[in-house]
Structure formats: C-alpha cells, structure tokens
SEFIZA-3560 file (N, C-alpha, C; in Angstrom, 3 decimals):
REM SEFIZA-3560
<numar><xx>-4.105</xx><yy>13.406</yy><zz>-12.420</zz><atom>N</atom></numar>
<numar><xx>-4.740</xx><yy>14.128</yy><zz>-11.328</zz><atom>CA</atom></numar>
<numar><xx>-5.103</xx><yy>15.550</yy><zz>-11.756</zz><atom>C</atom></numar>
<numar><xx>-5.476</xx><yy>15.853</yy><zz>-12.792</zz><atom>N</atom></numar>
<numar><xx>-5.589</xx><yy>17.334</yy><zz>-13.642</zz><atom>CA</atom></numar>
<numar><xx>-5.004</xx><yy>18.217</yy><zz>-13.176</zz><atom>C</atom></numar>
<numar><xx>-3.512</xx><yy>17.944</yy><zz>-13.111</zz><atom>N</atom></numar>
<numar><xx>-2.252</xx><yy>18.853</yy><zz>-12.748</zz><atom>CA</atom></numar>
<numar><xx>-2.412</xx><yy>19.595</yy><zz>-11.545</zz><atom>C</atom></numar>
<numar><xx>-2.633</xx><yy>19.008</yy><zz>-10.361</zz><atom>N</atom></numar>
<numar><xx>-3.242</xx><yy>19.326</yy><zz>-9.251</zz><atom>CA</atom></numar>
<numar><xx>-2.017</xx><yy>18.471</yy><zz>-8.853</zz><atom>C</atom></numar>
<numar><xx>-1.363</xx><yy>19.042</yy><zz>-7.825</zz><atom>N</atom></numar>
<numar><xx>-0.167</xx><yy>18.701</yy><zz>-6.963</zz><atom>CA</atom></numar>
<numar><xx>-0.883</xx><yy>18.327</yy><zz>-5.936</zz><atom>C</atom></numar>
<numar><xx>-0.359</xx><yy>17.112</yy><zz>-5.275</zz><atom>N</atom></numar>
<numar><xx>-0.674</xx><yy>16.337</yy><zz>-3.953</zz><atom>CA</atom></numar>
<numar><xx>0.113</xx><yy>16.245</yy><zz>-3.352</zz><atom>C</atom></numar>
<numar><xx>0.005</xx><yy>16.330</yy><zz>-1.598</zz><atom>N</atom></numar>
<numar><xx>0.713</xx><yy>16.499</yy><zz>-0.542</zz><atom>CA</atom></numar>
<numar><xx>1.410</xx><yy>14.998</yy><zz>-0.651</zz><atom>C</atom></numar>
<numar><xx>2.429</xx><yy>15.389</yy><zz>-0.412</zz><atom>N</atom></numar>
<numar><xx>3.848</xx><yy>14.158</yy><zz>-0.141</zz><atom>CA</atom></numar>
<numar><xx>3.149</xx><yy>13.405</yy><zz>0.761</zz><atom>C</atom></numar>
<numar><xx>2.386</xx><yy>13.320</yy><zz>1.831</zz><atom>N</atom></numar>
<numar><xx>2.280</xx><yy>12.907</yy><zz>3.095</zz><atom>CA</atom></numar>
<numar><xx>1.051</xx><yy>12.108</yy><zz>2.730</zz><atom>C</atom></numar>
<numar><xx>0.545</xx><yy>12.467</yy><zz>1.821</zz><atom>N</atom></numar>
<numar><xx>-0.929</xx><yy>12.004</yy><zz>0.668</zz><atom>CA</atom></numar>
<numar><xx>-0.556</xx><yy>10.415</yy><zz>0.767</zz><atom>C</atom></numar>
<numar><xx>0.333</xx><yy>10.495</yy><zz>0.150</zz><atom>N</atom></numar>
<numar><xx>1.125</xx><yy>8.923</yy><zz>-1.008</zz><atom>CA</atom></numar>
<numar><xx>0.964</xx><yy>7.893</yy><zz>-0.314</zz><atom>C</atom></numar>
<numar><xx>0.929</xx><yy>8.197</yy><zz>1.372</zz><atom>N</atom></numar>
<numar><xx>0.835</xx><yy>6.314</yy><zz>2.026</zz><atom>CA</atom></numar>
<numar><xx>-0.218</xx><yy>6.415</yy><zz>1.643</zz><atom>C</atom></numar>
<numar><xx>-1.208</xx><yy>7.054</yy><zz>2.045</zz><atom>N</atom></numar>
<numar><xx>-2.675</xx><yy>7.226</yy><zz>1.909</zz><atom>CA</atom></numar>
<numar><xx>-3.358</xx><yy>6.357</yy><zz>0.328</zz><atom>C</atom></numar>
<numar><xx>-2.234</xx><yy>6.126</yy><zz>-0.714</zz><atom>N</atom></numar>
<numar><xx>-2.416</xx><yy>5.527</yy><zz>-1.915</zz><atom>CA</atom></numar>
<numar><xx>-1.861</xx><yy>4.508</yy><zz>-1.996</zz><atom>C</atom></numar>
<numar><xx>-1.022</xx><yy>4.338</yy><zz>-1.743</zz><atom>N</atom></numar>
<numar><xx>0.003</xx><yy>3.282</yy><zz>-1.617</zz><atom>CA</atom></numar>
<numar><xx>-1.028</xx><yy>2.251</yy><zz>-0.936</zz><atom>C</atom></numar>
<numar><xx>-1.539</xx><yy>2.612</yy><zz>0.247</zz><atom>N</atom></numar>
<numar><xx>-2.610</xx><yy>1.503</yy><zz>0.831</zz><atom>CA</atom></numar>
<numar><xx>-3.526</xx><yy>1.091</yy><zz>0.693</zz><atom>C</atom></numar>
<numar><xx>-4.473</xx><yy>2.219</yy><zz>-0.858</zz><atom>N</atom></numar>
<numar><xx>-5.708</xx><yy>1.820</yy><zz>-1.550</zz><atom>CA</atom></numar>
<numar><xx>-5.283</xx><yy>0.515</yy><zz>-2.585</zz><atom>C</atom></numar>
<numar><xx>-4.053</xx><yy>1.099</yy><zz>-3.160</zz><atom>N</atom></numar>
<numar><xx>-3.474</xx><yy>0.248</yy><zz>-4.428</zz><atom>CA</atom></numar>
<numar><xx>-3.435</xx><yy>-1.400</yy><zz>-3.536</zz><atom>C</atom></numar>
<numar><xx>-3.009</xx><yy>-1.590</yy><zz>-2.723</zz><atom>N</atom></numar>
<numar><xx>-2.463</xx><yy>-2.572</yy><zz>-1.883</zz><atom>CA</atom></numar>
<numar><xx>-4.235</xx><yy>-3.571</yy><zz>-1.892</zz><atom>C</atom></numar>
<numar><xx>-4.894</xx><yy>-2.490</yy><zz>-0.778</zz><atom>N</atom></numar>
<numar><xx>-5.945</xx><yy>-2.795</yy><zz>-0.609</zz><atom>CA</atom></numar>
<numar><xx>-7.149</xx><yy>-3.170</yy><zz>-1.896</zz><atom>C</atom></numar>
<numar><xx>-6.818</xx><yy>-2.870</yy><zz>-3.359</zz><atom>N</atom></numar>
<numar><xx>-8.079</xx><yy>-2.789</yy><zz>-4.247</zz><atom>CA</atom></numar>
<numar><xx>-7.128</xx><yy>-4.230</yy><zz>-4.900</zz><atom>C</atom></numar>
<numar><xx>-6.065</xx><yy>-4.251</yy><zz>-5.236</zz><atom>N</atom></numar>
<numar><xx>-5.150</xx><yy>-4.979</yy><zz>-6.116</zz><atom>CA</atom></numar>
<numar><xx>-4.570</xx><yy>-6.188</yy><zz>-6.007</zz><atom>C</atom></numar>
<numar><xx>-3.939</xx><yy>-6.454</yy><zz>-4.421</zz><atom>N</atom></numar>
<numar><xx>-3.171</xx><yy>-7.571</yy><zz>-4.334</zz><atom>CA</atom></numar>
<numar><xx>-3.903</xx><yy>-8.327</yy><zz>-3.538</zz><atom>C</atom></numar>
<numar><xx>-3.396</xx><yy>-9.696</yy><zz>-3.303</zz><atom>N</atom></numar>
<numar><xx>-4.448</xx><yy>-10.578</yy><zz>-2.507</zz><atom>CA</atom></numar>
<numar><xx>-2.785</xx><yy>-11.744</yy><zz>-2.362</zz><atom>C</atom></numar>
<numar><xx>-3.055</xx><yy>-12.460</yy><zz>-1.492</zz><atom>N</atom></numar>
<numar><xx>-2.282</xx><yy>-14.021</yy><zz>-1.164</zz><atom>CA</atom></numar>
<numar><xx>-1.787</xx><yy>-14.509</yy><zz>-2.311</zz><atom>C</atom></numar>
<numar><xx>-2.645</xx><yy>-14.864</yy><zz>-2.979</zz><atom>N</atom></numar>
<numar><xx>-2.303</xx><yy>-15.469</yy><zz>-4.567</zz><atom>CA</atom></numar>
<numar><xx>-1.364</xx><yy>-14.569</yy><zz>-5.503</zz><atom>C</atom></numar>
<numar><xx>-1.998</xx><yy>-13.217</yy><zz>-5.130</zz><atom>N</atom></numar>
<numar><xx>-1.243</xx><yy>-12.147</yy><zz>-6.550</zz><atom>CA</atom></numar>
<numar><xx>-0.757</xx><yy>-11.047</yy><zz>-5.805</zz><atom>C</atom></numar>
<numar><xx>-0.072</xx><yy>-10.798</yy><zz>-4.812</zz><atom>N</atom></numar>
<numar><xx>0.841</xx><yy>-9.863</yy><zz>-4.883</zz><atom>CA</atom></numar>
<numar><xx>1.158</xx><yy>-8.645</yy><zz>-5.641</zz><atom>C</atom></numar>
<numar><xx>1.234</xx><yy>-7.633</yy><zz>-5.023</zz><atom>N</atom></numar>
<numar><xx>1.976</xx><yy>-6.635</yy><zz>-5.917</zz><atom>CA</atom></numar>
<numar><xx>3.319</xx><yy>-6.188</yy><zz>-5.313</zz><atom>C</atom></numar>
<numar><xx>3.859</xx><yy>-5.366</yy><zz>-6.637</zz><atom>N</atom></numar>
<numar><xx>5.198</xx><yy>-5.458</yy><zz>-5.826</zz><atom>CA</atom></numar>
<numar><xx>5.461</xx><yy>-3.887</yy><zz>-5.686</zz><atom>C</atom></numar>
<numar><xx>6.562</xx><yy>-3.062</yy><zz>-5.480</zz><atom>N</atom></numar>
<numar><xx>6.839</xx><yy>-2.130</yy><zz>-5.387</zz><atom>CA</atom></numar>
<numar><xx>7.127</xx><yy>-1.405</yy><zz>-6.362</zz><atom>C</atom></numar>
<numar><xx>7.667</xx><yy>-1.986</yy><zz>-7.493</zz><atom>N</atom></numar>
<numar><xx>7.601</xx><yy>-1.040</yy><zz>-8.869</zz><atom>CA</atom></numar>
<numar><xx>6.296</xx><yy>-1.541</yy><zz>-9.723</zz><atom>C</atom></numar>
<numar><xx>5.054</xx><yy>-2.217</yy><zz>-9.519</zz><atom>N</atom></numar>
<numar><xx>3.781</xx><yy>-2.567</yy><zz>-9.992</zz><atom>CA</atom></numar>
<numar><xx>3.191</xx><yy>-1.105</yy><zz>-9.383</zz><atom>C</atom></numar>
<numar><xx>3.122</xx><yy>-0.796</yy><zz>-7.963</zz><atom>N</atom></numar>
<numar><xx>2.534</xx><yy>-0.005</yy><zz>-7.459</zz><atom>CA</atom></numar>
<numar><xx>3.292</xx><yy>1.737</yy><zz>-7.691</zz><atom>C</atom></numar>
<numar><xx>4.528</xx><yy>1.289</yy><zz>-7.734</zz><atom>N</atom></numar>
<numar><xx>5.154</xx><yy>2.712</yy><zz>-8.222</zz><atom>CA</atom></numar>
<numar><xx>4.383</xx><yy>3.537</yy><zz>-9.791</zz><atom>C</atom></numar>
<numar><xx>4.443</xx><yy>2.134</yy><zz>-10.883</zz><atom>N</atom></numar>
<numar><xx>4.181</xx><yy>2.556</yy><zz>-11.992</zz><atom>CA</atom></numar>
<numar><xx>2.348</xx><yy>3.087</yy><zz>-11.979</zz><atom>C</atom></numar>
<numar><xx>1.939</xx><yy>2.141</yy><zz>-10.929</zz><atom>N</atom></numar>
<numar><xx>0.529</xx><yy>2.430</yy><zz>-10.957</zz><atom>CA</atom></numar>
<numar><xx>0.164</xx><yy>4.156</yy><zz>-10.852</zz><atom>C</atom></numar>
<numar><xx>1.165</xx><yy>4.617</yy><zz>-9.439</zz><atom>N</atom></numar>
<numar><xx>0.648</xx><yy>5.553</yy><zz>-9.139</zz><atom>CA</atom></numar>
<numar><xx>1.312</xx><yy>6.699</yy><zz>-9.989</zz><atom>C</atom></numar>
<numar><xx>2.499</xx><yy>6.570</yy><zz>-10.748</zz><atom>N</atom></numar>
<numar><xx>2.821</xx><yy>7.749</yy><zz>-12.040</zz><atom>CA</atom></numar>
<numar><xx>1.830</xx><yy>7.503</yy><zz>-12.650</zz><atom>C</atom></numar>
<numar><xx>1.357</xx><yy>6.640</yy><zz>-13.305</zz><atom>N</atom></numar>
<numar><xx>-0.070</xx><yy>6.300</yy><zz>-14.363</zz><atom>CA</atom></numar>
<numar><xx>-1.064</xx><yy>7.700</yy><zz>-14.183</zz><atom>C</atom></numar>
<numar><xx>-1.613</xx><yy>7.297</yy><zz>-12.531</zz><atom>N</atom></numar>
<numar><xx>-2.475</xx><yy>8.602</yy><zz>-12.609</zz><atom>CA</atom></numar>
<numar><xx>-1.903</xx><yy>9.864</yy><zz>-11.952</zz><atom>C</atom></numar>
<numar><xx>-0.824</xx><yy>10.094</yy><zz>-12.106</zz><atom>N</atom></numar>
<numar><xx>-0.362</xx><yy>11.253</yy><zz>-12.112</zz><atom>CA</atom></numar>
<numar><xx>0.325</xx><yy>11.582</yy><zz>-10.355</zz><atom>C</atom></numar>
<numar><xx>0.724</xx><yy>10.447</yy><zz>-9.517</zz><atom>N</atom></numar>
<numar><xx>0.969</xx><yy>11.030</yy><zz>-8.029</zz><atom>CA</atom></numar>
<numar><xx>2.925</xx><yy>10.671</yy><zz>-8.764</zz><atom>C</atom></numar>
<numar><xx>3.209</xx><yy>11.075</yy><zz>-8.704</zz><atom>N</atom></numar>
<numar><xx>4.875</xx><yy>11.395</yy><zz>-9.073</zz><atom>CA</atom></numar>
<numar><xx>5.645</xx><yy>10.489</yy><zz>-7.349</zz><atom>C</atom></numar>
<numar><xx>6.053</xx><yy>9.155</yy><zz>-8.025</zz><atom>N</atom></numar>
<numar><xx>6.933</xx><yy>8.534</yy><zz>-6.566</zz><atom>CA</atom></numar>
<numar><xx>7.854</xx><yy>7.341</yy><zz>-7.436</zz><atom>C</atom></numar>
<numar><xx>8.845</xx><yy>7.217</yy><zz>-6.470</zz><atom>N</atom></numar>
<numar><xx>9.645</xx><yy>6.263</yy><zz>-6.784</zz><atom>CA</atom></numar>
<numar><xx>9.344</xx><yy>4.799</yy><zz>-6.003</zz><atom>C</atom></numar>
<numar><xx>10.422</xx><yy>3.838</yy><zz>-6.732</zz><atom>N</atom></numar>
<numar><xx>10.085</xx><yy>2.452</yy><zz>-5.857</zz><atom>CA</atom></numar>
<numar><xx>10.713</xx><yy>2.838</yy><zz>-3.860</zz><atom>C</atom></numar>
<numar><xx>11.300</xx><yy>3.812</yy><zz>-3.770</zz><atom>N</atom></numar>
<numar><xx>11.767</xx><yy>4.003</yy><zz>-2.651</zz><atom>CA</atom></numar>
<numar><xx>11.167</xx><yy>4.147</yy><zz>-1.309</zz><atom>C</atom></numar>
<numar><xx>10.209</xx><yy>5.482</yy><zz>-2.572</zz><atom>N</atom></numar>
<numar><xx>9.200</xx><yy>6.084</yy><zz>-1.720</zz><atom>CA</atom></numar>
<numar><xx>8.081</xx><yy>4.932</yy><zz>-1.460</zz><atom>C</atom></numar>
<numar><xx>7.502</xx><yy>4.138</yy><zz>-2.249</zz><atom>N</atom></numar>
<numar><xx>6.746</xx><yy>3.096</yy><zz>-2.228</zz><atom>CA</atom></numar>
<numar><xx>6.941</xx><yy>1.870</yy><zz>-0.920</zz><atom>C</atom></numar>
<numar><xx>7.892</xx><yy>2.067</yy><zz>-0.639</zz><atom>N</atom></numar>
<numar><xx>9.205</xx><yy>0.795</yy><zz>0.107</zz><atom>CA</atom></numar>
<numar><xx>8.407</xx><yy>1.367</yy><zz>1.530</zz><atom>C</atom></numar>
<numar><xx>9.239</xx><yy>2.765</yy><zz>1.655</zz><atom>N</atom></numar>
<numar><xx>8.921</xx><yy>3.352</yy><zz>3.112</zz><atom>CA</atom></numar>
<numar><xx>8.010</xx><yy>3.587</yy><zz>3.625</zz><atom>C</atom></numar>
<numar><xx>6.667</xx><yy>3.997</yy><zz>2.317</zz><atom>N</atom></numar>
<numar><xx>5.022</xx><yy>3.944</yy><zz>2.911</zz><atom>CA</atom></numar>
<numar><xx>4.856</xx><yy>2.580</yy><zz>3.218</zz><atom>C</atom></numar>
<numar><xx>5.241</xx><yy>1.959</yy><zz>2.946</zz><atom>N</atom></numar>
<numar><xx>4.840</xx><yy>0.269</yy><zz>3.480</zz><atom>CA</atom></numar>
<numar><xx>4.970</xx><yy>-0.023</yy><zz>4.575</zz><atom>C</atom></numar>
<numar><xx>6.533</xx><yy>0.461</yy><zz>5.027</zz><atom>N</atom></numar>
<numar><xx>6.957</xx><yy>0.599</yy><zz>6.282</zz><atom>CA</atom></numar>
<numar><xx>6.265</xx><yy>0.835</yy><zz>7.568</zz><atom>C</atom></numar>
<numar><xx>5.769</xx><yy>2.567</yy><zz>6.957</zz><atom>N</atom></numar>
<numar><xx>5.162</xx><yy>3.323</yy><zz>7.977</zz><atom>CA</atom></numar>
<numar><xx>3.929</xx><yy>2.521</yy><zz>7.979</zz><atom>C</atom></numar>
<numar><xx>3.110</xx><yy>2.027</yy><zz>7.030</zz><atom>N</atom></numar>
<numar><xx>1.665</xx><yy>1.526</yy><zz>7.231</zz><atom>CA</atom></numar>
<numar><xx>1.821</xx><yy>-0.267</yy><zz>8.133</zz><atom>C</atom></numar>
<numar><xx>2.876</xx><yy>-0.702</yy><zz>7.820</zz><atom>N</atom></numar>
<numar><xx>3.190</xx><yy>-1.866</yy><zz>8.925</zz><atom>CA</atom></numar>
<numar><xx>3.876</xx><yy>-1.526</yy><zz>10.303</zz><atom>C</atom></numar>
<numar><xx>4.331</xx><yy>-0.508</yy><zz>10.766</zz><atom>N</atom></numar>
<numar><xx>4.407</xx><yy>0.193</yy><zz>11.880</zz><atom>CA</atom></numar>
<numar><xx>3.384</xx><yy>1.039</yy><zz>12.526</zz><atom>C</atom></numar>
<numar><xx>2.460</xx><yy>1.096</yy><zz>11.870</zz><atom>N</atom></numar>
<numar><xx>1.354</xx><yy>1.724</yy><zz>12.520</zz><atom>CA</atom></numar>
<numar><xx>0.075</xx><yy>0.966</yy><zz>12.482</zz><atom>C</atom></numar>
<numar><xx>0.696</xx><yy>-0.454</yy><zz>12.236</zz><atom>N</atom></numar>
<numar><xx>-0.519</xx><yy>-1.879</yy><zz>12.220</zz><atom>CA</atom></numar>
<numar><xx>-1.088</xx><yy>-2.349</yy><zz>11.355</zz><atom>C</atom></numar>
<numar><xx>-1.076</xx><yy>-1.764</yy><zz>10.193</zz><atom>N</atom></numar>
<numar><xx>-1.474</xx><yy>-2.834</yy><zz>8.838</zz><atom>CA</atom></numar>
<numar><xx>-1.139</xx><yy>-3.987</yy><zz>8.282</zz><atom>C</atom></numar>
<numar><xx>-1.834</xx><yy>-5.285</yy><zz>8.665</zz><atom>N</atom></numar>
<numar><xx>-1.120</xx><yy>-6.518</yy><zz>8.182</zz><atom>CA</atom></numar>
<numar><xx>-0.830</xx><yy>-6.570</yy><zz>7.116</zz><atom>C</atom></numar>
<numar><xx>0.070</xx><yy>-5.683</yy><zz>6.197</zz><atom>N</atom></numar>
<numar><xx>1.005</xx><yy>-5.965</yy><zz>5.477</zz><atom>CA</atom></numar>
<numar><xx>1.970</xx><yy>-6.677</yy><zz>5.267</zz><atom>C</atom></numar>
<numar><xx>1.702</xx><yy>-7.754</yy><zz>4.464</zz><atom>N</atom></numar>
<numar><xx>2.249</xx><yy>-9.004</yy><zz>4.228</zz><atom>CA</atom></numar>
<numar><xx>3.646</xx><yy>-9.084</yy><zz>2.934</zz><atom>C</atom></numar>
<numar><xx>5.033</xx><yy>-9.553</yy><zz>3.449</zz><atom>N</atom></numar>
<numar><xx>6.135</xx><yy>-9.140</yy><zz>2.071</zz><atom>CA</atom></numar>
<numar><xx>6.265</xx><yy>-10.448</yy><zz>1.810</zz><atom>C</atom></numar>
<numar><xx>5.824</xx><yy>-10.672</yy><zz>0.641</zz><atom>N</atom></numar>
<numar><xx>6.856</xx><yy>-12.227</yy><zz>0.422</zz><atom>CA</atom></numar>
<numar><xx>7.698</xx><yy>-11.909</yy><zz>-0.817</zz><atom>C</atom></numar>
<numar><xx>8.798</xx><yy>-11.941</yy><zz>-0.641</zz><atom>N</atom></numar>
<numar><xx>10.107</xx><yy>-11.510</yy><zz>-1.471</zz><atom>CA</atom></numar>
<numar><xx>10.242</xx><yy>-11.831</yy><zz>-2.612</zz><atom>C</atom></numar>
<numar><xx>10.484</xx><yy>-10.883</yy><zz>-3.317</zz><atom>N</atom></numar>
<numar><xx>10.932</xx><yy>-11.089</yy><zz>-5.037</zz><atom>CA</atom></numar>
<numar><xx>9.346</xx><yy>-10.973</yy><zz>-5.525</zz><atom>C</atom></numar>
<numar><xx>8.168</xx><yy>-11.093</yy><zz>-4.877</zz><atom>N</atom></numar>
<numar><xx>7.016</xx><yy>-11.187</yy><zz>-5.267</zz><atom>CA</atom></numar>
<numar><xx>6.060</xx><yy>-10.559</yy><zz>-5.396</zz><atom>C</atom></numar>
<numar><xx>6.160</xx><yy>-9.011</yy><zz>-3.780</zz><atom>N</atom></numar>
<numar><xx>5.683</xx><yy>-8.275</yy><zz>-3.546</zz><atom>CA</atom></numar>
<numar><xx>4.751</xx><yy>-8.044</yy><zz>-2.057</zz><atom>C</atom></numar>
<numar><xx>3.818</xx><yy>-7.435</yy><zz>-2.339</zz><atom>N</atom></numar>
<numar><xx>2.773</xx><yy>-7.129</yy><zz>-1.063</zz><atom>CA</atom></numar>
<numar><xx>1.655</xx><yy>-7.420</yy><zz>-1.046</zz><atom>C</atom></numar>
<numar><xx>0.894</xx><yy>-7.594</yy><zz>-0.104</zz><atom>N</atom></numar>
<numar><xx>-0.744</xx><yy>-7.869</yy><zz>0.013</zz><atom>CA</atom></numar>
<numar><xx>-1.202</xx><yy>-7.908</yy><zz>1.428</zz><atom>C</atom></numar>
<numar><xx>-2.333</xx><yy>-7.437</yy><zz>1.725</zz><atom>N</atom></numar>
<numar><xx>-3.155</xx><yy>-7.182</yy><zz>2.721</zz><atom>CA</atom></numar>
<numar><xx>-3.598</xx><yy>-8.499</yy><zz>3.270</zz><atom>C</atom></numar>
<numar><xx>-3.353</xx><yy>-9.229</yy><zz>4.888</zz><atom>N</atom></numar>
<numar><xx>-3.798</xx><yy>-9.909</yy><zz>5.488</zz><atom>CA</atom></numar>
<numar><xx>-5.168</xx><yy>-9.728</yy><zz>5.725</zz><atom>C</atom></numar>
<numar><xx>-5.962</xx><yy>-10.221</yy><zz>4.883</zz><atom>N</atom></numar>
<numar><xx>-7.400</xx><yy>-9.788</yy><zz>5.118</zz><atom>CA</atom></numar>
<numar><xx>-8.124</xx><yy>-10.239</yy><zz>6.773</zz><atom>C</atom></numar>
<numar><xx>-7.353</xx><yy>-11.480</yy><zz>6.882</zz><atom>N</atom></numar>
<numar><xx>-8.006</xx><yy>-12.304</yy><zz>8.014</zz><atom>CA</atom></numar>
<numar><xx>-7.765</xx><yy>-11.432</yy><zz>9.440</zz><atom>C</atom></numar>
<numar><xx>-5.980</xx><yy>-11.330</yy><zz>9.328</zz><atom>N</atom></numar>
<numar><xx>-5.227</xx><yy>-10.418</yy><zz>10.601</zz><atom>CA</atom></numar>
<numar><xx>-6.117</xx><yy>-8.985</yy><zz>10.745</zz><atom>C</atom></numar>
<numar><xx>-6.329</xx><yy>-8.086</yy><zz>9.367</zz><atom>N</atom></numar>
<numar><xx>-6.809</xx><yy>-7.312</yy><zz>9.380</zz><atom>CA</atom></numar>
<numar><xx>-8.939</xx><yy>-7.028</yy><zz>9.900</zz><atom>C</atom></numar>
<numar><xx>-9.306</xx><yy>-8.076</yy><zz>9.805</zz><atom>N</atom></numar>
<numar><xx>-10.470</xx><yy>-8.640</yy><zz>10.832</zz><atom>CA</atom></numar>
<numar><xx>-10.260</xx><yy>-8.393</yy><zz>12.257</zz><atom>C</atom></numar>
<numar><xx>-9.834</xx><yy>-9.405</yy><zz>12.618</zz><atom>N</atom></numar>
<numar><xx>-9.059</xx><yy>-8.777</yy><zz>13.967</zz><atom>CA</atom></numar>
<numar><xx>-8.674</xx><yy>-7.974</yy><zz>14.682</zz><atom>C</atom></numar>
<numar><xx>-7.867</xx><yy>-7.176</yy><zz>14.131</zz><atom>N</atom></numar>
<numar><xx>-7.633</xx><yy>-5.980</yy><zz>14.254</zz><atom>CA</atom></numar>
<numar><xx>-9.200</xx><yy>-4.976</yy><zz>14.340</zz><atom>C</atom></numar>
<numar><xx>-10.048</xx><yy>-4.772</yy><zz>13.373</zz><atom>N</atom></numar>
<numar><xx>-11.081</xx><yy>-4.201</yy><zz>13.521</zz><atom>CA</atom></numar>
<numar><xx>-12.027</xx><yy>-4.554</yy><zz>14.256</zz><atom>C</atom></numar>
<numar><xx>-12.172</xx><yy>-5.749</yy><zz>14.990</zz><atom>N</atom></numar>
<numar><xx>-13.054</xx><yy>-6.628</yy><zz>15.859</zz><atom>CA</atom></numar>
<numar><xx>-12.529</xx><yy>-5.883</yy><zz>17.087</zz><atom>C</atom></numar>
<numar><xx>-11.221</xx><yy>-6.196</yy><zz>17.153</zz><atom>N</atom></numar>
<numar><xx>-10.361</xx><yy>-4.893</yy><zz>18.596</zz><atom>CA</atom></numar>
<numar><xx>-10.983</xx><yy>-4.280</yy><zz>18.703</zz><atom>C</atom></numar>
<numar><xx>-11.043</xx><yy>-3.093</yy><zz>17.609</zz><atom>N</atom></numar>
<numar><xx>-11.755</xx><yy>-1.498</yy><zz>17.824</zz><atom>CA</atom></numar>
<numar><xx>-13.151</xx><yy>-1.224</yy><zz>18.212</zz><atom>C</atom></numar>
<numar><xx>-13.923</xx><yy>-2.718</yy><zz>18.050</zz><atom>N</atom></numar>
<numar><xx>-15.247</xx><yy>-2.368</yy><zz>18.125</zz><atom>CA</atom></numar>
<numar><xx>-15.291</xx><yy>-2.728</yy><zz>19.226</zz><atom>C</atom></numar>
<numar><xx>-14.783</xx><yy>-3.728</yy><zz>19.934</zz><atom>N</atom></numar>
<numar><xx>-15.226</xx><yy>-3.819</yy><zz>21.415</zz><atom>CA</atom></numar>
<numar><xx>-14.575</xx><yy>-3.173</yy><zz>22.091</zz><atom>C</atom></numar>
//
C-alpha cells in the first residue's frame, strides 16, 4: 500500500472485496487464505481480525456463507435478493 497506513475500520471493507473477487460455492476461502492475502498487499491483520469482519458483514446482511474447515464465499443467489429488496 506504499507505506500508507489504513484505517482499522477500512479492513471489513477488504475482507469483503477478497470474499467477493475470490471465493465461490465450489472454492471457498478461508480465513488465513484471506489473512495472508491481505499482508501480501500490505493491510497488516490477523486470522482473528479476519473472523470478526465476517461477523460484522453477516450481521449487517451479507450472505456470507461458512462451511467449516473449508472457509467462506458469497451467496450470489441470496445476495440477488437482497438487492431486488432495495430496488423496489
């Protein structure tokens, strides 16, 4: 991130691109896939921190999907839905 510090509060905000560009039904990502992703380009987090943005982004309605030992991925279909809501 050319040594440019990012707001803590930033990280769900990534955590949900990674989710969203990466995993799917078939391939999953998991929490230390996405941890290592985001040291790669420079956002500094643990598998912890990774855990709890998930949290907050499935408490605030993202069909975020866990299947265990395997990882995460975006309900593309649920997530339709959801945006079909907003428009009408």
């Amino acid at each position: 991130m050319n040594g440019k510090r990012i707001a803590p509060k930033t990280i769900v905000l990534y955590v949900l691109n990674v989710i969203k560009l990466y995993a799917s039904a078939e391939y999953p990502v998991s929490q230390t896939a996405i941890c290592n992703y985001l040291n790669e380009i420079g956002i500094p987090c643990d598998r912890k921190t990774v855990g709890r943005n998930v949290r907050y982004l499935q408490e605030f309605g993202y069909p975020i999907v866990h299947i265990p030992v395997k990882g995460y991925y975006l309900d593309g279909e649920a997530l339709e839905k959801c945006k079909n809501k907003l428009v009408v």
